[in-house]
N, C-alpha and C positions, 0 to 999 in steps of 0.2 A: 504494500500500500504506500501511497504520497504520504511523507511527512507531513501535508498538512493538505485539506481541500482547496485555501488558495491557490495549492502550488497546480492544480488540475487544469487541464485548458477546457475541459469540457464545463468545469464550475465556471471559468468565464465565460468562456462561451454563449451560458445560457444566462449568465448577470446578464451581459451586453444586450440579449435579446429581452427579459424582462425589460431594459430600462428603454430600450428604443419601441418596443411595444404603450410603455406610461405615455411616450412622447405623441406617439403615431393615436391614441386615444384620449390626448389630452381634453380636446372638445367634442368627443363623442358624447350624445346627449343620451343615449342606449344606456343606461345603468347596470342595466342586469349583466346582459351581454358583455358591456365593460368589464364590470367586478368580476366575474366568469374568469374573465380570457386574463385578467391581473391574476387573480389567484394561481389559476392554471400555471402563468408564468414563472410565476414567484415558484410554486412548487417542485420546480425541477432544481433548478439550484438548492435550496435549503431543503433538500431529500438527499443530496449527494455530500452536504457539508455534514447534515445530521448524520447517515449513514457511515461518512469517514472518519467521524469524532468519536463513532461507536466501539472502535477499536478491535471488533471481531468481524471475521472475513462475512460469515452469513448475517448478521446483522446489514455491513456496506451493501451485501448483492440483495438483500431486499429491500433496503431504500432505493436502490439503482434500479429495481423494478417497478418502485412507485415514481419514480422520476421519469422512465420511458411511459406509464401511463400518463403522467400529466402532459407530457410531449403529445400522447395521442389524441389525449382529449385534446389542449389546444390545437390543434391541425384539424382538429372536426369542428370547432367555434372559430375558426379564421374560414374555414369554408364556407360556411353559413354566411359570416361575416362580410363574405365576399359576396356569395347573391345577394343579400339583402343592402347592399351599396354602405356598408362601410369603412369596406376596403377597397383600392384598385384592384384591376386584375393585379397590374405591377406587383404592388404592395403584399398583395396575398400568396402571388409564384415567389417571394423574395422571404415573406414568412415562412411558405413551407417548404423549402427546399433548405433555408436554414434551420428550421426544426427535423427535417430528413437526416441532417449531418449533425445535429446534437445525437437522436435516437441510434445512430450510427455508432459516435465513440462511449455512448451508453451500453452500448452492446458490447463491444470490445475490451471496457472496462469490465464489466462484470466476468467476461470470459480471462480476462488476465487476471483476476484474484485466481487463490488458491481455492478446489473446490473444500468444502469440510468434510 
């Protein structure tokens, strides 16, 4: 395991994309769907800092499986998000191909712990 979950690029990773997400909804008037798609975001990162603070291997790979669920859930409210014109197309190909490549080193992580 990383010495610490800062030092993870996939923990950035998904920082950068909650906070470019707060920005890209900043005047969305959508409440629900906002709060929704923040949450969603937020919980990919602090599932992978909690899970590596945990300091056991099956603790980490089941926070990294609630962390690729939030990845999927958000990709299915950025979808939505999108027909229902709160996204561009742009905006939403550039969401979810970036959450494609978070769910990607989510994966690889969990396969590079040790199994128990």
């Amino acid at each position: 395991m990383s010495s610490s979950f800062e030092d993870l690029e996939v923990w950035k990773k998904s920082c950068r994309l909650s906070v470019r997400l707060y920005k890209l909804l900043k005047d969305c008037r959508d409440f629900g769907i906002k709060d929704q798609m923040l949450r969603s975001s937020i919980s990919i990162p602090s599932n992978i800092a909690e899970g590596s603070e945990r300091k056991s291997v099956p603790d980490f790979q089941r926070f990294i499986n609630i962390a690729q669920g939030s990845a999927a859930e958000l990709r299915t409210q950025i979808y939505i998000s999108k027909e229902v014109d709160i996204f561009s197309e742009i905006e939403a190909r550039g969401l979810i191909e970036e959450l494609k490549s978070i769910s990607k080193m989510l994966q690889s992580l969990h396969g590079s712990l040790k199994k128990p």
